[in-house]
C-alpha positions in Angstrom: 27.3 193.7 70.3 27.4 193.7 66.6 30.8 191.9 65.0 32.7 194.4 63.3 33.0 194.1 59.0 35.5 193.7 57.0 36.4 197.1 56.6 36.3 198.2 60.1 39.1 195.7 60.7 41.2 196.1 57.7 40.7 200.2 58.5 41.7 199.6 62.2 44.8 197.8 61.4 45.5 200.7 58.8 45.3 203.1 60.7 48.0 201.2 63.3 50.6 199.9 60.8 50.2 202.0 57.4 53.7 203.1 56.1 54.8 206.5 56.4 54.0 207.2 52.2 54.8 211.1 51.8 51.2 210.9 49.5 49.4 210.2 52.5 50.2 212.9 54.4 47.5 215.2 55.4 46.7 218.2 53.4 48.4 216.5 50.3 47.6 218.1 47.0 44.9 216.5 44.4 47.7 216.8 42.0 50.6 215.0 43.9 47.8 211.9 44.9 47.8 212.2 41.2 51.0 212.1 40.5 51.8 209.3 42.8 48.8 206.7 41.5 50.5 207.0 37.8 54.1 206.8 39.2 52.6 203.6 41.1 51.4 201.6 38.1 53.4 198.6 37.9 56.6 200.6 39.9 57.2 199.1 43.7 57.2 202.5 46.4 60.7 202.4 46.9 61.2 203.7 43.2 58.7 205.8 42.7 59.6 207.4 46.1 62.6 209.6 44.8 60.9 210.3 41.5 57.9 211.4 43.0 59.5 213.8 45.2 61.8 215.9 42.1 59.3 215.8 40.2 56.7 217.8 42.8 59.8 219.9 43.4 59.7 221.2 39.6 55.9 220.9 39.1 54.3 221.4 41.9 50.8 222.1 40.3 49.7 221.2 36.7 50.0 224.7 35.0 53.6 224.2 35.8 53.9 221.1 33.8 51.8 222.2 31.2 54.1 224.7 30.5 57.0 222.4 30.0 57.8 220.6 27.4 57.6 217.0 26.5 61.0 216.2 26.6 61.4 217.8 30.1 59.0 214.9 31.4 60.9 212.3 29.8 63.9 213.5 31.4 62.4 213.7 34.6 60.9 210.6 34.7 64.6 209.2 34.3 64.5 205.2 34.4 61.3 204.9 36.4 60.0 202.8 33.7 57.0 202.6 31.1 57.9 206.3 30.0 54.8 206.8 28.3 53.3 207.6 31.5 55.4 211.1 31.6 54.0 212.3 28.9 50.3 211.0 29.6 50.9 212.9 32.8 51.9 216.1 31.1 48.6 215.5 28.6 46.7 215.0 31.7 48.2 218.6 33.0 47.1 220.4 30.2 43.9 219.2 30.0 43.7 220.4 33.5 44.7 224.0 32.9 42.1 224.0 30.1 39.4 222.3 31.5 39.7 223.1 34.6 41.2 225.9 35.0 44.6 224.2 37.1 42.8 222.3 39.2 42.4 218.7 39.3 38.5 217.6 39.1 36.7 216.0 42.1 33.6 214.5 39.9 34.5 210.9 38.4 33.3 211.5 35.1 35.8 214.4 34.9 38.6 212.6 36.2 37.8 209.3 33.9 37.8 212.1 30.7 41.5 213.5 31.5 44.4 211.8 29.0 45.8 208.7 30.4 43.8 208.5 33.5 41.7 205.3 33.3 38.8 203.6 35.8 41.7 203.0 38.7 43.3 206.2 38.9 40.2 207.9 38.5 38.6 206.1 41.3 41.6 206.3 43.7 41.9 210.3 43.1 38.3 210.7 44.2 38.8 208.4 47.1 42.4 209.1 48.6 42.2 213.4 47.2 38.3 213.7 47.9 37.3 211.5 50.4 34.5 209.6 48.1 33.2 206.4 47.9 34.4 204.2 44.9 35.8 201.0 44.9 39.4 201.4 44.2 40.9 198.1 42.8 44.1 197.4 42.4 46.0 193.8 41.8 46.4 193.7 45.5 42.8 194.7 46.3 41.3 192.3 44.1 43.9 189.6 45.7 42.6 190.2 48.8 39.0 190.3 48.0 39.7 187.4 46.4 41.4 185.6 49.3 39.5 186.8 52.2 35.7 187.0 50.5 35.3 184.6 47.6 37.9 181.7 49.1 40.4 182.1 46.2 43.9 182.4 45.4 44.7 184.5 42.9 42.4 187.2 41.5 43.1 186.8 37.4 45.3 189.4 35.9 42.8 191.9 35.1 40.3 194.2 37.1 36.3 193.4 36.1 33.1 194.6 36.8 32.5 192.1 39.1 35.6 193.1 41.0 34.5 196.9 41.4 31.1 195.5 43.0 32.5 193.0 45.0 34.8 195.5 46.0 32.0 198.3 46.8 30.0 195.7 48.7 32.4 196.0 51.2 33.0 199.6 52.0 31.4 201.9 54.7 28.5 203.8 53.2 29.8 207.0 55.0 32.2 208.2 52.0 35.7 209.3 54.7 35.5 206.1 56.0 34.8 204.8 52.7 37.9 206.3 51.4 40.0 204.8 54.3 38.7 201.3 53.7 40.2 201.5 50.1 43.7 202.8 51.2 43.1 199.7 54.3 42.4 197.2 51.3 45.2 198.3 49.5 47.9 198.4 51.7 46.8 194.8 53.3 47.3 193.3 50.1 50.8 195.3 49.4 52.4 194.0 53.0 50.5 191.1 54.6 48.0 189.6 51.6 51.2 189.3 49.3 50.9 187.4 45.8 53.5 184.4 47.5 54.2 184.8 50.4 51.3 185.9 52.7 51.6 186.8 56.3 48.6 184.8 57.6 49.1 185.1 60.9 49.5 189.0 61.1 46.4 189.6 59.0 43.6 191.5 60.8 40.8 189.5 58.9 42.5 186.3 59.2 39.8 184.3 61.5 37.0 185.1 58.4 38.9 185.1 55.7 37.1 182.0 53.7 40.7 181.1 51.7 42.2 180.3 55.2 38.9 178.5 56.4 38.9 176.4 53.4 42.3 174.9 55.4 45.1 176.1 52.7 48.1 177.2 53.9 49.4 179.2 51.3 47.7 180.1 48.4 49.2 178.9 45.2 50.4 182.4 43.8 49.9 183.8 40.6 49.6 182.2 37.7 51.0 184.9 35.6 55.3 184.3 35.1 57.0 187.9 35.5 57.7 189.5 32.4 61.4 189.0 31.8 63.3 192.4 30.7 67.3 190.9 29.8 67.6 191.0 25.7 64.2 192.3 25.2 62.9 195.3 22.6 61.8 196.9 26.4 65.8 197.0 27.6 67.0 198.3 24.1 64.2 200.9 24.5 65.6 202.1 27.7 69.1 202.1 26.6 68.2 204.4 23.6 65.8 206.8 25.8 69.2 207.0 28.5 71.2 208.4 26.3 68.7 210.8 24.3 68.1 211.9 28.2 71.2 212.8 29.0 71.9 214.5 25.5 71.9 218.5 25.3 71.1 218.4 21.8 70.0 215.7 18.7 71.9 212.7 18.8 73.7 211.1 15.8 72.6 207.5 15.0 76.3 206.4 15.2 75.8 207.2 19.2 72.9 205.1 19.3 74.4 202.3 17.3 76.8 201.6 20.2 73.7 200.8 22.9 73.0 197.9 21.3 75.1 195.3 19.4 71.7 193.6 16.8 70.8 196.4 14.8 67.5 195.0 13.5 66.5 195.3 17.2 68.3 198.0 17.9 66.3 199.6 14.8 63.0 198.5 16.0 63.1 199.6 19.3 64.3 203.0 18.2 60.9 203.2 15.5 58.9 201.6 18.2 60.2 205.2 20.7 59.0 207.5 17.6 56.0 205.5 17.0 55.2 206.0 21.0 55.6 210.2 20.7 58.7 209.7 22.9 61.5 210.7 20.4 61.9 212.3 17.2 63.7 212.3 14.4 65.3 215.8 13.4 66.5 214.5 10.1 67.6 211.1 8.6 70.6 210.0 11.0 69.8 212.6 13.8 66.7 212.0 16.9 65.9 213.6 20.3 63.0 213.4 22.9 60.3 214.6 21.7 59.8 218.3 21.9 63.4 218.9 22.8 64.1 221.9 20.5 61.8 223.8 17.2 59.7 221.3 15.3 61.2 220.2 11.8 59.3 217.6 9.4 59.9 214.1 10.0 61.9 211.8 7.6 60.2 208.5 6.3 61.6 205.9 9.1 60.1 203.3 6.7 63.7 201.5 6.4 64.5 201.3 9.6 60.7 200.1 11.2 60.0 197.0 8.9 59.5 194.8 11.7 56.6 195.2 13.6 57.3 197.6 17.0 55.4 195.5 20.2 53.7 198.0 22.6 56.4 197.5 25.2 55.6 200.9 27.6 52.8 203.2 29.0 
């Protein structure tokens, strides 16, 4: 009898022990799968779980977030983090309704050629909406190719070419089962193959995985340290963006001053929101999310951006 692969066994356990993830449902939308793999970019489930939810509730398909504005994202993204990503979302909506007349594109090159949707999302709508074979790569699907294939323990902290084709090698050549054996990979790395502490002994591919046969433990983690948030232009950033959310109009600069005590920061971070599209200014002393009410020109924010702004969201 032929041993099973790799991705049999992963896609066995999968099936068994996945979470109940309302994306994953059957008969799930293109657009919510969508909607989801952006929320799920550097955001753990249990966040992006309420967020996900209102926001399907408003926009249910892309034509209805096309017709909103900007600011409406913003808002409705609340503090889910890296707020760029609302209003790549709403670009990618657009492009949608104009492209594609509302519907979200099954062909990859389509999908790769939407605003803000890059090689994983691309790859994981045309698996997990579709049912096609890509290699969908993650962090944790590279840790666990990493671990169980190649003998190693961590994968790096970026996805290469080499990933996607170690990656491929592995799937099913029938694309369905293809498709499972990403969301198998995936989920193995979010809740057994974990960055620190793996659970070895509850893994499905644990007797051939070459990292446990090359007689370590544990692996050593990742070598990357966490980003830290307290104090920096990132914190300030969301402070600002909190109260412009919960503003019904423009908001004075003297209501901003009092987010933030070091006003050279508190002046960066602020040019570093209008640099990113994410707020305005109405006029000199006055700012609001952007699109939040009739477009007006733009005052020189020379003065208050001499420092340079750090890309610090999506």
């Amino acid at each position: 009898m032929t041993e099973p692969t790799f991705a049999t066994l992963v896609s066995r356990w999968f099936e068994e022990n996945a979470r109940d993830l309302p994306w994953r449902k059957p008969g799930v939308s293109p657009w919510a799968i969508l909607v989801s793999e952006v929320m799920l970019q550097q955001t753990p489930v249990v966040r992006v779980l309420p967020a996900y939810e209102a926001w399907l509730a408003r926009w249910p398909v892309p034509a209805a977030l096309a017709e909103d504005t900007p600011a409406e994202a913003i808002r409705m993204w609340g503090r889910l983090g890296y707020p760029r990503r609302a209003l790549r979302l709403r670009e990618c909506a657009v492009a949608i309704v104009e492209r594609h007349g509302g519907e979200v594109p099954d062909r990859l090159d389509q999908l790769l050629a939407l605003p803000g949707v890059g090689t994983y999302t691309a790859r994981a709508v045309a698996a997990f909406a579709y049912g096609q074979r890509h290699p969908v790569v993650d962090t944790n699907v590279r840790r666990v190719v990493c671990r169980a294939v190649a003998g190693e323990p961590d994968a790096g902290p970026t996805t290469r070419p080499a990933d996607l084709t170690a990656t491929e090698t592995l799937l099913p050549d029938e694309p369905a089962a293809a498709a499972l054996a990403s969301a198998a990979f995936m989920e193995l790395g979010a809740v057994i193959c974990t960055a620190r502490s793996p659970r070895c002994d509850r893994c499905p591919v644990e007797a051939i995985c070459a990292w446990r046969a090359s007689g370590q433990e544990t692996p050593a983690g990742p070598t990357r340290r966490p980003q830290r948030y307290a104090g920096t232009d990132r914190q300030v950033r969301g402070l600002l963006l909190a109260v412009l959310r919960d503003a019904t109009g423009p908001v004075p600069r003297q209501r901003l001053d009092q987010v933030w005590a070091d006003g050279t920061q508190r002046a960066r971070a602020l040019a570093g929101l209008v640099q990113d599209g994410l707020v305005e200014p109405v006029d000199g002393e006055t700012f609001r999310l952007v699109g939040d009410g009739p477009t007006l020109p733009a005052p020189d924010l020379a003065d208050h951006a001499a420092a340079p702004v750090p890309d610090l969201s999506r």
